[in-house]
C-alpha positions in Angstrom: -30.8 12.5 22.4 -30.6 8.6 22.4 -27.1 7.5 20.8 -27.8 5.4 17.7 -25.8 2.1 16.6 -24.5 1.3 13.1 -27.0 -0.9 11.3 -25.7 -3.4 8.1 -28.8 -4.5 7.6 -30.4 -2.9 4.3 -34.0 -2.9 5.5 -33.1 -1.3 8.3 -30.8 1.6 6.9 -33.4 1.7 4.3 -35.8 2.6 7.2 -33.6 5.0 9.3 -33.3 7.0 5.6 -37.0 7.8 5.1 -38.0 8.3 8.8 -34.9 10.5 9.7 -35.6 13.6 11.6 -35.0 17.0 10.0 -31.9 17.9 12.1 -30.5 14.9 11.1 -31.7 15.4 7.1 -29.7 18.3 7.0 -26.5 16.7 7.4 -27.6 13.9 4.7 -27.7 17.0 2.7 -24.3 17.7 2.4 -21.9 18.1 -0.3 -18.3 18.8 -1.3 -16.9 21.9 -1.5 -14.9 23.0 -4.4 -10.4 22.4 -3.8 -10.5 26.4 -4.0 -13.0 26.2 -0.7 -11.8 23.5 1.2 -8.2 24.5 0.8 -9.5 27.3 3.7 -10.2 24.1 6.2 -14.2 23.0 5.4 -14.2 20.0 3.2 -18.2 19.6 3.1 -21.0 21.4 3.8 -24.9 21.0 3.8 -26.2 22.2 0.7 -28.5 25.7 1.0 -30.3 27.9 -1.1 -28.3 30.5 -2.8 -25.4 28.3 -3.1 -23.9 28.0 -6.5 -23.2 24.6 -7.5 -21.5 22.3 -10.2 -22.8 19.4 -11.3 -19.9 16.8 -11.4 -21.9 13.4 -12.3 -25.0 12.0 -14.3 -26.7 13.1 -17.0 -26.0 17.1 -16.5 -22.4 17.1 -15.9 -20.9 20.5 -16.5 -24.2 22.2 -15.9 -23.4 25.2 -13.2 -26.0 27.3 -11.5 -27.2 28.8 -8.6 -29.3 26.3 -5.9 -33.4 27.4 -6.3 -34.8 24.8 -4.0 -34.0 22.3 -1.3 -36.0 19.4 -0.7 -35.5 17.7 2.7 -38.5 15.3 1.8 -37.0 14.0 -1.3 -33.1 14.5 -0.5 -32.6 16.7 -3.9 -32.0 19.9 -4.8 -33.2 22.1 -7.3 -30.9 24.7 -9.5 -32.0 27.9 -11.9 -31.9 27.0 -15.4 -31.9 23.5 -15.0 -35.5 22.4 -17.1 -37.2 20.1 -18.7 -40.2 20.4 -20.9 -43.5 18.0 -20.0 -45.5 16.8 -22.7 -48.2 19.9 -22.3 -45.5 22.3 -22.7 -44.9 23.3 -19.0 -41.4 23.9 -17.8 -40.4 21.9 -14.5 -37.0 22.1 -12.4 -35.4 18.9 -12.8 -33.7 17.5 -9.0 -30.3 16.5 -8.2 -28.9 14.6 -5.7 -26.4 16.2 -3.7 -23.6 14.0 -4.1 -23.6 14.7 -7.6 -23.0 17.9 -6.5 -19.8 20.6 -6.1 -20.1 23.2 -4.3 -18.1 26.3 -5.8 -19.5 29.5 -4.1 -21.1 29.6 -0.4 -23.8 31.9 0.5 -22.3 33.0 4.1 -25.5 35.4 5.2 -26.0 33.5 8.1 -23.6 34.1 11.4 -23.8 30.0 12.3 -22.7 29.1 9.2 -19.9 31.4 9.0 -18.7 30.3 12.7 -18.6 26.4 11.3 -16.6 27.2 9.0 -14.1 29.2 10.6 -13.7 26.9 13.7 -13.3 24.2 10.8 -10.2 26.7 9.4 -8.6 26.4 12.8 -8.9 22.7 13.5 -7.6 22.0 9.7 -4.5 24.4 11.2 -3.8 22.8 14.1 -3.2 19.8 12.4 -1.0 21.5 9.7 0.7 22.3 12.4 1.0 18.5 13.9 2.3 16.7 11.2 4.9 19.5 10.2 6.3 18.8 13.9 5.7 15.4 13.3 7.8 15.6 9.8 10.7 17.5 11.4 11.5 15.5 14.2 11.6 12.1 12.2 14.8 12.7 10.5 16.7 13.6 13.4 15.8 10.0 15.1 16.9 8.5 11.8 20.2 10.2 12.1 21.1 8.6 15.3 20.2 5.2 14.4 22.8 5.2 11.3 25.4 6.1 13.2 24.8 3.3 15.8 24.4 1.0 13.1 27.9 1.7 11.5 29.8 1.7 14.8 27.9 -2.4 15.7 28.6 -3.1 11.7 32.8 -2.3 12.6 33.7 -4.0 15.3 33.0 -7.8 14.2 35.1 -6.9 11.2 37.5 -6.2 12.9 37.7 -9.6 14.7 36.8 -12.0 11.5 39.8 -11.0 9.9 42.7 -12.6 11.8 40.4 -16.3 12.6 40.3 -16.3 8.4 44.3 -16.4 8.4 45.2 -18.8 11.0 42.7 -20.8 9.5 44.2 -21.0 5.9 47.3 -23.0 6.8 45.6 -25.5 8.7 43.4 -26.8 6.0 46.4 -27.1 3.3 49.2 -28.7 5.4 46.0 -31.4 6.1 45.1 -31.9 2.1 48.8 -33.0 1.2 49.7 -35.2 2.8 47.3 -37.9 2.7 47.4 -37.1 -1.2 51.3 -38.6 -1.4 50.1 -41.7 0.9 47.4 -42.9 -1.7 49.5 -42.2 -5.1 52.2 -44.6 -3.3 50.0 -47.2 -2.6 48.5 -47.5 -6.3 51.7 -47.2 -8.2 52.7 -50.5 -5.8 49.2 -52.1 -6.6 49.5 -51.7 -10.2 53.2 -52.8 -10.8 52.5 -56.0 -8.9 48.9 -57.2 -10.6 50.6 -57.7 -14.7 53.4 -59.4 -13.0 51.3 -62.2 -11.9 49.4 -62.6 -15.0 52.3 -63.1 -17.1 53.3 -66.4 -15.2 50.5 -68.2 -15.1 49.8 -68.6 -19.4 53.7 -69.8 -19.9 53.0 -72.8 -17.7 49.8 -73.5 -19.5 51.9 -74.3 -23.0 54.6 -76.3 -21.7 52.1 -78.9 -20.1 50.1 -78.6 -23.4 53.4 -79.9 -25.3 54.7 -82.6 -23.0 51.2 -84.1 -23.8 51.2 -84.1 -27.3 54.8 -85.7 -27.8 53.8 -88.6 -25.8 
């Protein structure tokens, strides 16, 4: 059997769909199984006659009944009780696709299809089995790398502690004393400036006079 490559192309999937070959049909024909059944390992199955079956979508939701027909042609199936009346008066099956489909009781006469769906039970197992390993051993690494983070997160406390103190003197001793210096300076400044501008109107009026009297 030639290996086939995933087409995106619509025309071509379109194509692959109506000239499939029946083995390959078959597995088109598949649908899920009910959380009752697949909670034994199977999740999906191909649809067979004899199977009863829930319709879960469309215009018969709800309807349940068991599977009359399978058309590989068509891709539909067929269930008992499932009618509709023509204009003449005759009674016809009406078809449904199997995705619209649950399956909620499997007909297991056949030996192959009972051995798929026990070797599906023991894969679905085996990885129970996996991820509960999985799930126990995660917490113990977790436990080891808290404890390595608290040990690194204690020792630079440790050192930060004393540079803070020695630090603290340094800075106020260097904040006084230029603050005495500049209050100094403008106390001088300002006593001297009125000083100055007190002489310099009382020379102004005695010229004034000496001018007038003359």
């Amino acid at each position: 059997m030639q290996s086939t490559k995933p087409v995106k192309d619509p025309r071509k999937q379109r194509k692959r769909l109506y000239n499939a070959p029946a083995h390959l049909r078959h597995k088109l024909m598949a649908a899920p199984l009910s959380p009752e059944l697949a909670a034994k390992g199977a999740k999906t199955l191909p649809v067979r006659k004899g199977d009863t079956v829930r319709v879960v979508r469309g215009d018969h939701i709800g309807f349940e009944g068991k599977v009359n027909q399978v058309d590989l042609k068509r891709y539909r199936i067929f269930l008992e009780g499932l009618t509709r009346e023509k204009v003449d008066g005759t009674n016809i099956f009406v078809s449904v696709h199997p995705s619209k489909v649950v399956i909620k009781k499997l007909k297991l006469d056949d030996k192959w299809r009972k051995a798929i769906v026990e070797r599906k039970k023991t894969l679905s197992l085996s990885k129970n089995e996996k991820q509960v390993t999985k799930a126990k051993a995660k917490p113990a690494a977790k436990t080891v790398k808290v404890k390595d983070e608290k040990t690194v997160e204690k020792k630079p406390a440790v050192q930060e502690k004393p540079v803070k103190k020695a630090s603290k003197p340094a800075k106020k001793t260097a904040q006084k004393k230029p603050a005495t210096k500049k209050k100094t300076e403008e106390k001088a400044v300002a006593e001297a400036k009125p000083k100055t501008a007190k002489k310099t109107p009382a020379k102004r009026k005695t010229a004034s006079k000496t001018k007038g009297g003359t």
